[in-house]
C-alpha positions in Angstrom: -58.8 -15.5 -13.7 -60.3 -13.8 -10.6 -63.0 -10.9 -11.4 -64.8 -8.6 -8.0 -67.9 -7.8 -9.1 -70.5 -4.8 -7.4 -73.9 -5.2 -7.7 -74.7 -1.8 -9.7 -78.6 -0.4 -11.0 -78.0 -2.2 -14.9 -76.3 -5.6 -13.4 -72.8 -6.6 -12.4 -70.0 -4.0 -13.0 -66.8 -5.0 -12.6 -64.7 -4.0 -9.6 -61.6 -5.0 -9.6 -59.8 -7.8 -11.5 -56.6 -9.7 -11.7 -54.0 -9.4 -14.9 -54.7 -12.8 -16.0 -57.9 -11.8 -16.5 -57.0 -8.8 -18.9 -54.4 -9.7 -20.1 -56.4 -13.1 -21.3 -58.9 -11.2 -22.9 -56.3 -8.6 -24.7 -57.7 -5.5 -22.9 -55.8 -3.3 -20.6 -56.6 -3.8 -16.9 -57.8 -0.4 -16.4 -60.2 -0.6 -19.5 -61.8 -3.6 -17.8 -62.5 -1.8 -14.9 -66.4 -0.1 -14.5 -67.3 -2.5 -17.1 -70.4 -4.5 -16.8 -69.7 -8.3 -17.0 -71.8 -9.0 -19.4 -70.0 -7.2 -22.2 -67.3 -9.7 -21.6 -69.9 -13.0 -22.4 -70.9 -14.7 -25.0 -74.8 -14.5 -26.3 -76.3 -17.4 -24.1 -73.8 -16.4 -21.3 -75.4 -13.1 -20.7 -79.6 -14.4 -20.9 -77.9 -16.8 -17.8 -76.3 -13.7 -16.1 -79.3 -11.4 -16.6 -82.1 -14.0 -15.8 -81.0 -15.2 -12.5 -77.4 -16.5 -12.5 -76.2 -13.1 -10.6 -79.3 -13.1 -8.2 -78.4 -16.7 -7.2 -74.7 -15.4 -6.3 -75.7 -12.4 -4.6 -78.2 -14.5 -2.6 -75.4 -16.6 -1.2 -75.7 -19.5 -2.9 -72.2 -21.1 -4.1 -72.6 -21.0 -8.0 -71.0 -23.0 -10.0 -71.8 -22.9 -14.2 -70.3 -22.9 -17.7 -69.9 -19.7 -18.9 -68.2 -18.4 -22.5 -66.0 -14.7 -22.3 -65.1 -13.0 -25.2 -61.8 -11.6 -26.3 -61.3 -8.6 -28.0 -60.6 -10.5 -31.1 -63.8 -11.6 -30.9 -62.5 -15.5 -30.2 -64.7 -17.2 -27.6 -63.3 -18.7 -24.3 -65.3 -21.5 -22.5 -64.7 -21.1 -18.7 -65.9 -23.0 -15.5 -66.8 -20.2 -13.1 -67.6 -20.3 -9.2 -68.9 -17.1 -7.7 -69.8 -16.0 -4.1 -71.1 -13.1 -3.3 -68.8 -10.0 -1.4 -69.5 -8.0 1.4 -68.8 -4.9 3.4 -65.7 -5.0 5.3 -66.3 -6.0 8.6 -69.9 -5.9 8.1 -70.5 -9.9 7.4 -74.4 -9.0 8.1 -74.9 -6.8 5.5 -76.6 -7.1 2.7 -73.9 -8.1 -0.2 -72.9 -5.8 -2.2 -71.2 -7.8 -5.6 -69.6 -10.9 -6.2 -66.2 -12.9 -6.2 -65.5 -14.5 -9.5 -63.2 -17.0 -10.6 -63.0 -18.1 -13.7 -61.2 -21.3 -14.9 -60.0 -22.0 -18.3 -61.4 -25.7 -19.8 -60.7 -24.7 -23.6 -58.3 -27.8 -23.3 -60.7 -29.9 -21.6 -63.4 -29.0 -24.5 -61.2 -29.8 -27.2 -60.0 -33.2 -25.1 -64.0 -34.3 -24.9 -64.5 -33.1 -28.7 -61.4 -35.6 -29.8 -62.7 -37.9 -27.6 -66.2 -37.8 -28.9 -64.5 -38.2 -32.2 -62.8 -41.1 -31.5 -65.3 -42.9 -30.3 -67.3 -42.1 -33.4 -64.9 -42.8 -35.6 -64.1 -46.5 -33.9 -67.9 -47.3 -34.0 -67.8 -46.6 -38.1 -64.6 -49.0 -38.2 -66.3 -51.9 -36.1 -69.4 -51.5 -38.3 -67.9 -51.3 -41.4 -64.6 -53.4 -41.0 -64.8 -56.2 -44.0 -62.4 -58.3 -41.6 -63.2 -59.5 -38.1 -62.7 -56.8 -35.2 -62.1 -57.8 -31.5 -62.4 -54.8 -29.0 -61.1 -55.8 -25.5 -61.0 -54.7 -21.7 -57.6 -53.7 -21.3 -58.1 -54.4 -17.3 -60.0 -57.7 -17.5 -59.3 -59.0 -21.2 -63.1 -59.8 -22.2 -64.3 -59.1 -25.2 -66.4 -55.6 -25.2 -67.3 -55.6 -28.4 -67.2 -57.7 -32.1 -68.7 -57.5 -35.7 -70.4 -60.0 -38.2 -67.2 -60.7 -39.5 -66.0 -62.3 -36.7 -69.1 -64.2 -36.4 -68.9 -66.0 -39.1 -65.4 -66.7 -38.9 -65.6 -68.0 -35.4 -69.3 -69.8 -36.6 -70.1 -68.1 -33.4 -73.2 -65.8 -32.4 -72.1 -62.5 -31.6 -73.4 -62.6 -28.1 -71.6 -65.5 -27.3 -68.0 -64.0 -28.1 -69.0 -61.1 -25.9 -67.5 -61.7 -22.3 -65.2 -64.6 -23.3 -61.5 -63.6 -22.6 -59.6 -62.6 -25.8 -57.1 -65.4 -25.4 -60.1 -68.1 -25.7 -60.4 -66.4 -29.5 -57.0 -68.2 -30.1 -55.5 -71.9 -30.7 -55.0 -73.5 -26.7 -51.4 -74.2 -27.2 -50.3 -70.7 -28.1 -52.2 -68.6 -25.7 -49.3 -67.3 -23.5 -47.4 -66.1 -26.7 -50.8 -64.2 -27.6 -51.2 -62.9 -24.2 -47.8 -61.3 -24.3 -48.6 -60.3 -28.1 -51.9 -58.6 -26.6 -49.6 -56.8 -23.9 -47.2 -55.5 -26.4 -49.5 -54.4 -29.2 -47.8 -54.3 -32.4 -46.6 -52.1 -34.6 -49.1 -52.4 -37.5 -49.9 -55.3 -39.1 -48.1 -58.8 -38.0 -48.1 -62.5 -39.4 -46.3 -64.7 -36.9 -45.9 -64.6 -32.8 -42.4 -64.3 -31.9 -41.6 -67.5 -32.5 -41.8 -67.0 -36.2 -45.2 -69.1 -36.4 -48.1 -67.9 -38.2 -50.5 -66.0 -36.2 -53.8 -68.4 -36.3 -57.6 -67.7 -34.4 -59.5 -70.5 -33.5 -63.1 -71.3 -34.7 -65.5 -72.6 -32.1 -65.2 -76.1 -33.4 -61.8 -76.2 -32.5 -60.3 -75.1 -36.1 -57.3 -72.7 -37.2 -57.8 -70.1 -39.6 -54.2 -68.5 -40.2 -54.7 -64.3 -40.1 -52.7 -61.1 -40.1 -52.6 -59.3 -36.8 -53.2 -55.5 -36.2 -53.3 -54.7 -32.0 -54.1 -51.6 -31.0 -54.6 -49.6 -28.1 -57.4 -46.7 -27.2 -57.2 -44.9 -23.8 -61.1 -43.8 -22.8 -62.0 -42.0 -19.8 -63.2 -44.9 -17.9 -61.1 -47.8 -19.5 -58.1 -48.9 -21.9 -59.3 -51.2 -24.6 -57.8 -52.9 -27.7 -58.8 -53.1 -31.0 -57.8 -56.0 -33.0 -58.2 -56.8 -36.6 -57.8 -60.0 -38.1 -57.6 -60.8 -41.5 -58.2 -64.4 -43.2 -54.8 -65.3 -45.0 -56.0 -69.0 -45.8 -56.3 -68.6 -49.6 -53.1 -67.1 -49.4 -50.9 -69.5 -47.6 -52.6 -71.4 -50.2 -50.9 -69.6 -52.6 -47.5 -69.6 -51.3 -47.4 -73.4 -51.0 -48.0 -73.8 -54.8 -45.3 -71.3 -55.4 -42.9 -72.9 -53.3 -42.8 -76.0 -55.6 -41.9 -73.8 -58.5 -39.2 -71.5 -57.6 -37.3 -74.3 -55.5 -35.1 -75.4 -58.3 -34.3 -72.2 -59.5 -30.6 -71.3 -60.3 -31.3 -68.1 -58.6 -31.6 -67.1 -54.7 -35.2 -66.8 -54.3 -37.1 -65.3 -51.7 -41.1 -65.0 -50.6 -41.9 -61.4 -48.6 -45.3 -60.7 -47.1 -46.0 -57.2 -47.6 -44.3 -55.8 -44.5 -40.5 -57.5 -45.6 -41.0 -60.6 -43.9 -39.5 -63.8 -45.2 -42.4 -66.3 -45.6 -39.6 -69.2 -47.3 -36.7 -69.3 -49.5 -35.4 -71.7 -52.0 -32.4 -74.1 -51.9 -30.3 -71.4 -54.3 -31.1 -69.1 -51.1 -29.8 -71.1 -48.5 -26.6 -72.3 -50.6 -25.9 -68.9 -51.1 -25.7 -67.3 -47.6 -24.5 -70.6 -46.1 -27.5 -70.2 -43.6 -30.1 -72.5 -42.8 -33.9 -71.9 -43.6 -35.2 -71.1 -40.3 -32.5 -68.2 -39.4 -33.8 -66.4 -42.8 -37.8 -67.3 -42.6 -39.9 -65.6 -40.1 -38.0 -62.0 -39.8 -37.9 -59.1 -41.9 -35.3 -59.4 -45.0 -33.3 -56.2 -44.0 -32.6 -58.6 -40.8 -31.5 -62.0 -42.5 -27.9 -63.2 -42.7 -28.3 -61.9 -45.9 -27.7 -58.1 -45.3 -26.7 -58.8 -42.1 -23.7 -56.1 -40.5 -24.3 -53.9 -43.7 -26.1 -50.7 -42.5 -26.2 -49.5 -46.4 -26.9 -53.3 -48.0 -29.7 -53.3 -45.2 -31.3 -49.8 -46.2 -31.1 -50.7 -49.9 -33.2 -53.7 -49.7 -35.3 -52.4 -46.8 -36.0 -49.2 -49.8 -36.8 -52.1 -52.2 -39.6 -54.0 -49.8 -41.0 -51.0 -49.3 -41.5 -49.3 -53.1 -42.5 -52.9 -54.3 -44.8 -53.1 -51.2 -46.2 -49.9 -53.2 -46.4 -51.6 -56.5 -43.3 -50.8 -57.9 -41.1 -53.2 -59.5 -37.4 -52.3 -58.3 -34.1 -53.6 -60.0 -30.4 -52.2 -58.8 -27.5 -54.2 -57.7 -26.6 -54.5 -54.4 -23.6 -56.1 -51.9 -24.8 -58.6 -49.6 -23.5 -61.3 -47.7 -22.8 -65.1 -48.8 -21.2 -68.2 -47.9 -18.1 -67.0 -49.2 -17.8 -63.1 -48.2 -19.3 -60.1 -50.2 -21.1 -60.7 -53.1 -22.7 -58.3 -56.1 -25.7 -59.2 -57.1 -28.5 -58.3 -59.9 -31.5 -57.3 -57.2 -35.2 -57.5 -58.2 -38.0 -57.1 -55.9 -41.6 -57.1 -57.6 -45.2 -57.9 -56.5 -47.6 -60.2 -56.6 -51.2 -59.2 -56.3 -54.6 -61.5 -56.2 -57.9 -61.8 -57.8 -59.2 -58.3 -56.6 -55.6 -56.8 -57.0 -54.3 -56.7 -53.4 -50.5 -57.2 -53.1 -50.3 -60.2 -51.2 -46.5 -61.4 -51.6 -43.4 -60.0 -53.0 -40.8 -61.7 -54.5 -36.9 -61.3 -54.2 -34.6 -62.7 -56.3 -31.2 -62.2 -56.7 -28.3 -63.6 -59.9 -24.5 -63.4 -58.5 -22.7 -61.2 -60.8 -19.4 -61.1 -58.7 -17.4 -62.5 -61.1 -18.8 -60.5 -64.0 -18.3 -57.1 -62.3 -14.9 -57.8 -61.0 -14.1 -58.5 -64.2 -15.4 -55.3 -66.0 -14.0 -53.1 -62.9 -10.3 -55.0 -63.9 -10.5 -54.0 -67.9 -11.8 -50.1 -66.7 -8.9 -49.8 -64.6 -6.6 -51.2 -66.7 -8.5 -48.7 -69.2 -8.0 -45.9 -67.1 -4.1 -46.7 -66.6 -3.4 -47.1 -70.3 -5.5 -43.9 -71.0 -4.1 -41.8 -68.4 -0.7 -43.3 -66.8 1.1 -44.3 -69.2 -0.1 -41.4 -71.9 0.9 -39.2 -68.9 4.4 -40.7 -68.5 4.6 -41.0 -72.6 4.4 -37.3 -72.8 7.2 -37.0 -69.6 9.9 -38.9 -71.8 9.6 -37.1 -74.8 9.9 -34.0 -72.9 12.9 -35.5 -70.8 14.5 -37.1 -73.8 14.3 -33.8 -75.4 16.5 -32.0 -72.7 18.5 -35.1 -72.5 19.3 -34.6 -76.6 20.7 -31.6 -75.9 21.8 -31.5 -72.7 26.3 -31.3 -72.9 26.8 -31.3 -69.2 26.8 -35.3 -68.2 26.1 -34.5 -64.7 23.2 -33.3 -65.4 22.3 -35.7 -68.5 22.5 -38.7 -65.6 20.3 -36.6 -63.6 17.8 -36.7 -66.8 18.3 -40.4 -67.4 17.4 -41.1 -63.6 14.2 -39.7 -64.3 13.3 -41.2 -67.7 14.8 -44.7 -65.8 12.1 -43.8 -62.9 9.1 -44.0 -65.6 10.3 -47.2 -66.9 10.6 -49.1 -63.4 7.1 -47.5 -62.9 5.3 -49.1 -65.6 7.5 -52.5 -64.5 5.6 -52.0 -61.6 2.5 -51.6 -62.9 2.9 -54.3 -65.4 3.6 -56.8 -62.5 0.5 -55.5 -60.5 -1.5 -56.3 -63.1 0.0 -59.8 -63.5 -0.8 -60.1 -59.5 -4.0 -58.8 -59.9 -4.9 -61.3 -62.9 -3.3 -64.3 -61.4 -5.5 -63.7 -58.2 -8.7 -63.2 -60.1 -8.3 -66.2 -62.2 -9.1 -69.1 -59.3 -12.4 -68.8 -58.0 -12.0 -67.4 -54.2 -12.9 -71.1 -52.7 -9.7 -72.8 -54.8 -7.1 -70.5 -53.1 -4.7 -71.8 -50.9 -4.6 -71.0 -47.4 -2.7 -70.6 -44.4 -3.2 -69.8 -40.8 -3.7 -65.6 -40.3 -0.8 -65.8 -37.2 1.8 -67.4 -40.1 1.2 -65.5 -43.0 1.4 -62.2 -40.9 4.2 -63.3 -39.1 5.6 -63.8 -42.7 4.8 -60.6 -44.2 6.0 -58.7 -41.1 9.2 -60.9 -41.0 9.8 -60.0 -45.0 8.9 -56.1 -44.5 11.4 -55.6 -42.0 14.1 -57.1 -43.9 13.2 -55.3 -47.1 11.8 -51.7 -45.2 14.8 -51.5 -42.6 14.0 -47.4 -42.3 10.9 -48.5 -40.7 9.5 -49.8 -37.6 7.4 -52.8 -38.3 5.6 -54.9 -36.2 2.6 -57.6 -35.6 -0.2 -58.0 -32.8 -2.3 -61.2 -33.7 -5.3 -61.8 -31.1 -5.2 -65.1 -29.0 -7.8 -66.6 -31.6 -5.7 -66.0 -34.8 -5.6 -69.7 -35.2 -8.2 -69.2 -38.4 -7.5 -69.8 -42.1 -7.3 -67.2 -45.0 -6.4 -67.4 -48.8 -2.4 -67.4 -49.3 -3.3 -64.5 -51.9 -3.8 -62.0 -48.9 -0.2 -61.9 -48.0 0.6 -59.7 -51.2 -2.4 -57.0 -49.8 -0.9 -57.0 -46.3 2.6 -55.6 -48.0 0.8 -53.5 -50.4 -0.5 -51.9 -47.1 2.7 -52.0 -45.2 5.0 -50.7 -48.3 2.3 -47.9 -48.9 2.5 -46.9 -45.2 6.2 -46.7 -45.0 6.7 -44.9 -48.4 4.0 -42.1 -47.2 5.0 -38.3 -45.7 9.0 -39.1 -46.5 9.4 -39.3 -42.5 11.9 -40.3 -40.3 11.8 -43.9 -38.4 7.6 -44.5 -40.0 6.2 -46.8 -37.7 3.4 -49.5 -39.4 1.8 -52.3 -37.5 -0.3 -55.1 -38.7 -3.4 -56.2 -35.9 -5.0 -59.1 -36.3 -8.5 -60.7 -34.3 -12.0 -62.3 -34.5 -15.0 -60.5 -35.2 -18.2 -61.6 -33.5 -19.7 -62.7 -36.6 -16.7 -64.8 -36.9 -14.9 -62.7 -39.5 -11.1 -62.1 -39.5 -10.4 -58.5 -38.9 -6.8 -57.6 -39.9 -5.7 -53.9 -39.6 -2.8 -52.2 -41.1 -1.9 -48.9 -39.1 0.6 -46.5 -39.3 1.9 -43.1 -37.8 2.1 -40.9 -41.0 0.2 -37.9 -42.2 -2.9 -39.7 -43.7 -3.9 -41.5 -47.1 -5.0 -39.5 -50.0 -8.9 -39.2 -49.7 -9.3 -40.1 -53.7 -6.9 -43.6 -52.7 -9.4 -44.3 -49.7 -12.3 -43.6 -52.1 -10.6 -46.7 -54.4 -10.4 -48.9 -51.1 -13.5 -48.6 -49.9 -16.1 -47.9 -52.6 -14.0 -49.0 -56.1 -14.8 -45.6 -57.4 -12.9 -43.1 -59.2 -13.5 -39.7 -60.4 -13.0 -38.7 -63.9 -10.2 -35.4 -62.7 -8.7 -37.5 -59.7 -7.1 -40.5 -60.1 -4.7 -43.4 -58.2 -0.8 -43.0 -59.2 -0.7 -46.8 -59.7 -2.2 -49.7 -59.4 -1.3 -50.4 -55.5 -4.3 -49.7 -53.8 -6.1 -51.2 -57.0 -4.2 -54.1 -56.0 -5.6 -54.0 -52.6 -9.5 -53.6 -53.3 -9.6 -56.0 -56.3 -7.6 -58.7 -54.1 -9.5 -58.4 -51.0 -13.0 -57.9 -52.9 -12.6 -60.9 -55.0 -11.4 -63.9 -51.7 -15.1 -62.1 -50.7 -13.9 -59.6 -48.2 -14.7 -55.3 -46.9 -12.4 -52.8 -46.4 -12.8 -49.9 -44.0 -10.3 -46.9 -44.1 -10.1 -44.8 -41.1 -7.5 -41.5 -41.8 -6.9 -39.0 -39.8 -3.6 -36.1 -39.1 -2.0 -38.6 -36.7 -2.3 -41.8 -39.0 -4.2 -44.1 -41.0 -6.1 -47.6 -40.3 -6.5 -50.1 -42.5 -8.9 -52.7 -42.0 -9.8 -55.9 -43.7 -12.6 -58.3 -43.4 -12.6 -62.0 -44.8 -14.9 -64.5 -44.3 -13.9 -67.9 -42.7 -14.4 -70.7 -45.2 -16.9 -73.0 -44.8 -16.1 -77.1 -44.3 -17.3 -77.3 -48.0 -14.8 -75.2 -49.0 -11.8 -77.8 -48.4 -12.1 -79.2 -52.3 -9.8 -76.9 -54.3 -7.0 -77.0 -56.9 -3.8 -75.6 -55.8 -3.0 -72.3 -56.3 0.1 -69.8 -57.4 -0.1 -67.6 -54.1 0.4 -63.7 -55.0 
């Protein structure tokens, strides 16, 4: 902001000045001019002006000084301003006659040393205060600026001998490159183990381990970087967990141990049994990233919801679809904490109670439910109607005509009679005593069969190079579900339906059912994918029933994909594991 200043019988009067300067202020440019300066200062500004600060400019001294202007709101503006002082055009030997005024802005600079002042305060309270041991570090040279008595006595060390060492010294010898590089990274709040999955330790001076949690972070000051860490003393803890590992380890149900932040301290036997997994993929990593929830967005953000409200206190029961050995399972979900003497959550504990069976079986009796209820009453109602007109119809044309349609309600509860009896012989074996064949044969079959028996359609198979993999005999009758399903849909010309099948990078088998026609019904997708249906819209049979209890039950997902130009399909099974191989023979479906 530039002001010209002349050098008038009661002070500096302003001259001329730029819009900046106006405008800054909130006055109009022309109101600004004749003004005396000093009605635009603050109180301390103006005894500075009027005892010499303007005598010093007009002298011809550069003049350099803090000053405060005033808007015409009355807010205060803290400025840097350099003035010289103005002459007479062409006349560089005259006396001057005012001043040339800039004056620079530093209301960000203020407010930048005010936080900063702040800061500093407020990280001197910490380090005082701090019940745990504090390290603050040179972020250039890595020595150790600054400690408390916390850290003394857990290092047995006088404070003025951990001052100057270089943080890495603070830890065990072995492990100082992985605490270099934890230094360098800082972390996100509070940690337990390097990346390793070990437990983060400091070293005493006698060459001892104390096991801590880790908090790393960074402060940017004007003249350096440093970090502040804080370390807490978990020793009584790990205590803790090793007395609790000997009593949950026989327990019938998965069982897991979570430090506060999610992170899977150990699991029992039931744990590892369950996902198929060994112990060190599931310790050391937060729970939402174990082979337990692993490829499931939703599963993941369900349990990471659960960690989180228990980490709060809460004690959280739901059920919830995660992974196993053997594909998909539903399982009774309990998350709860575990505090110490003074009432500090220091663990959480997960446990989980397969109900697969149990909830297969109550979804089977609803929808049976929901067909007796609603099908057949339905289709009860349409033959008394249509036996009614057929009573007293005299023309036999059209009595036929009637009998086709009371003839169509019978084969329609045939069919639904023998999709229950598939849907009941399926979920009587346990999904590991199936019978199975290799993917490439049984679709090769079921594409073979569909376009004897579908000879309107166009039916065909693509199986990946890897389809050498095994899957339950029992999928074959889902694959021509799908396929009849397909072809039946729109009542178009020549459908077209093809049956994909390939590897997964979690080793899954991905087989997809697509087809050309105008879309599934969003209330049948609904059933596929979720199991759910709403109490006005409901499934016509039990064929996609067929398809979601079938495919659920041998462990796998389904993903529907519809759109104007088709519909996709797609099934996931697990591969079965080497103990799997022990199993009763099965009817296939």
């Amino acid at each position: 902001m530039f002001v010209q200043t002349r050098d008038a019988d009661d002070g500096a009067v302003i001259e001329e000045c730029d819009p900046s300067f106006s405008e800054r202020l909130g006055y109009d440019r022309k109101a600004v001019t004749g003004e005396r300066l000093a009605a635009f200062y603050g109180e301390g500004s103006v005894s500075a002006l009027e005892s010499d600060g303007y005598e010093r400019a007009l002298s011809g001294e550069l003049t350099v000084a803090e000053r405060e202007l005033v808007t015409a709101d009355g807010d205060r503006i803290p400025c840097l301003l350099r003035a010289v002082p103005r002459y007479p055009d062409d006349e560089p030997d005259a006396d001057p006659i005012g001043t040339d005024v800039l004056f620079v802005d530093i209301s960000e600079r203020r407010a930048q040393e005010q936080t900063l002042s702040a800061t500093r305060e407020r990280y001197r309270t910490l380090l005082r205060s701090a019940p745990d041991p504090v390290f603050v570090t040179d972020g250039a040279t890595g020595a150790v600026l600054e400690t408390n008595a916390a850290a003394e006595a857990l290092r047995s060390e006088p404070r003025a001998d951990i001052l100057g060492r270089h943080y890495t010294e603070l830890f065990p010898e072995s492990d100082r490159e992985a605490y270099q590089a934890l230094f360098d990274e800082g972390t996100d709040g509070v940690v337990s183990t390097l990346d390793d999955g070990t437990q983060t330790k400091l070293a005493t001076v006698d060459g001892d381990t104390v096991p801590v949690e880790t908090n790393l972070s960074t402060v940017e000051l004007p003249d350096k970087t440093v970090t502040y860490g804080v370390f807490r003393d978990v020793s009584e803890r790990e205590k803790y967990l090793q007395r609790l590992e000997a009593v949950f380890n026989d327990s019938f149900q998965f069982t897991l141990l979570l430090r506060p932040d999610g992170t899977v301290v150990t699991t029992n036997d039931t744990t590892t049994a369950f996902t198929g997994a060994d112990r060190s993929s599931l310790t050391g990593r937060p729970v939402d990233e174990t082979p337990l929830v692993a490829g499931d967005g939703g599963a993941a953000e369900q349990v990471r919801e659960a960690v989180n409200r228990a980490a709060a206190g809460e004690t959280v029961r739901s059920e919830a679809r995660v992974r196993s050995a053997r594909g998909v399972a539903t399982v009774e979900l309990s998350v709860k904490p575990v505090t110490d003497a003074d009432g500090d959550i220091t663990l959480l504990v997960m446990e989980g109670n397969d109900i697969t069976v149990r909830e297969r079986r109550r979804q089977h009796l609803q929808v049976l439910q929901r067909v007796l209820r609603h099908n057949v009453r339905n289709d009860v109602n349409k033959l008394r109607g249509w036996s009614e007109v057929l009573a007293g119809e005299p023309d036999p044309a059209r009595r036929a005509e009637h009998l086709t349609r009371i003839d169509g309600i019978f084969d329609s509860w045939e069919k639904m009679t023998e999709d229950i009896r598939r849907i009941e012989r399926v979920l009587d074996v346990p999904p590991r005593d199936h019978d199975r064949v290799v993917v490439a044969a049984l679709v090769d079959d079921v594409v073979t069969s569909r376009r004897r028996t579908r000879d309107e359609a166009t039916v065909c198979g693509l199986l990946a190079t890897d389809a050498g993999a095994e899957v339950p005999v029992a999928l074959g009758g889902v694959l021509e579900e799908l396929i009849d399903n397909a072809v039946a849909a729109g009542g178009r010309e020549d459908p077209r339906v093809g049956v994909r099948v390939s590897r997964r990078s979690d080793g899954w088998v991905r087989l997809e059912v697509c087809d050309d026609g105008p879309g599934i019904p969003e209330m049948e997708a609904d059933v596929l994918v979720t199991g759910e249906e709403t109490a006005l819209h409901h499934g016509r049979g039990l064929g996609v029933w067929l398809v979601r209890m079938v495919t659920t039950h041998l462990g796998g997902e389904i993903e529907v994909d519809a759109t104007d130009a088709g519909t996709r399909v797609e099934i996931r099974l697990p591969i079965p594991s080497a103990r799997d191989d022990e199993r009763e023979p099965t009817v296939p479906l």
